[in-house]
N, C-alpha and C positions, 0 to 999 in steps of 0.2 A: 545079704546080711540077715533076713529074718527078721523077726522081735525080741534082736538083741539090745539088752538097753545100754544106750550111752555112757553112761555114767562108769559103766564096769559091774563085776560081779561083788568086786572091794567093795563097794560103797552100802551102808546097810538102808533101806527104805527108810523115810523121815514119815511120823503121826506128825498132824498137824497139831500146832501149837494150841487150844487154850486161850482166848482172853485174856486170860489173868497170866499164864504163863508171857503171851505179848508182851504188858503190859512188864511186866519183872524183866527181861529178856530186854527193852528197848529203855528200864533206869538203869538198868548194869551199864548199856551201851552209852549212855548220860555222864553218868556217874564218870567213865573211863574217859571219855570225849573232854571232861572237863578238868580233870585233874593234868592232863595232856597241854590246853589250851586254855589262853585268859580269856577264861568268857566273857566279860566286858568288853572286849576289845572284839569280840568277835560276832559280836553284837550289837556293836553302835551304828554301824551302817544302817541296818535294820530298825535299830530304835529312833536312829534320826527322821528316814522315810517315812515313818509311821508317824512321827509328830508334822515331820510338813506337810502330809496329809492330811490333819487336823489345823493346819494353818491354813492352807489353802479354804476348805471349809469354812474355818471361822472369820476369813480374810477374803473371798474370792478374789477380789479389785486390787488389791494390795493395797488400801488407803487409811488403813489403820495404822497408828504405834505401832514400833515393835513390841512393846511390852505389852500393851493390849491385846495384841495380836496372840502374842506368846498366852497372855493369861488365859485366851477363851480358848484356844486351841489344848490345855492343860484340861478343862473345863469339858470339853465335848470326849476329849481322854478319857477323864474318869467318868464321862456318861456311857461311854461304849463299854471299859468294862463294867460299870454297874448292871448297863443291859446283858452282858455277856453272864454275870455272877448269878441274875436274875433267871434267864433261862439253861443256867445249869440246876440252881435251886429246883425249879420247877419239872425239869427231867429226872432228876432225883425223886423228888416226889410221888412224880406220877410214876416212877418203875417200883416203890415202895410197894408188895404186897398189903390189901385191905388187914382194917385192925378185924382182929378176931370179935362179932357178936354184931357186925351192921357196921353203919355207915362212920363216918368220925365224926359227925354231930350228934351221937347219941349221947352224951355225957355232958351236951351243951344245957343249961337251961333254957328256959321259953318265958 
């Protein structure tokens, strides 16, 4: 056969996508995925896991209330995504090109 490609001669060569193209390319696929499906429901399985996970944690023994239980396990929830929100902030930041004229505590007083 040679270094005949697979694909055929039909097929035109693909440039790789762009970041940002991804990034548009994989909400279209969102966007369609959900208008198709009730995302709620497609998602509870996963939503639930995710919280008994945070039970289990907040509960190891299982010798708490359930509502106890429930409440801290809510509790270490929104500590996870605080920390999540926290080091996205901070990736943000640090990929932020320096301000123009030195450091960002130039404008600080002393």
């Amino acid at each position: 056969m040679g270094s005949t490609d697979l694909r055929g001669s039909h097929m035109p060569k693909r440039e790789p996508l762009s970041p940002t193209e991804r990034v548009l390319r994989a909400r279209v696929a969102a966007h369609a995925k959900h208008a198709r499906h009730d995302s709620q429901a497609a998602m509870a399985k996963a939503r639930a896991a995710l919280l008994a996970g945070f039970e289990r944690q907040a509960d190891p023994d299982g010798v708490l209330p359930p509502l106890e239980r429930q409440r801290r396990a809510e509790q270490l929830r929104s500590a996870h995504f605080a920390r999540l929100a926290f080091a996205s902030a901070k990736a943000r930041r640090d990929r932020r090109p320096p301000a123009k004229g030195g450091d960002e505590s130039a404008g600080a007083s002393r």
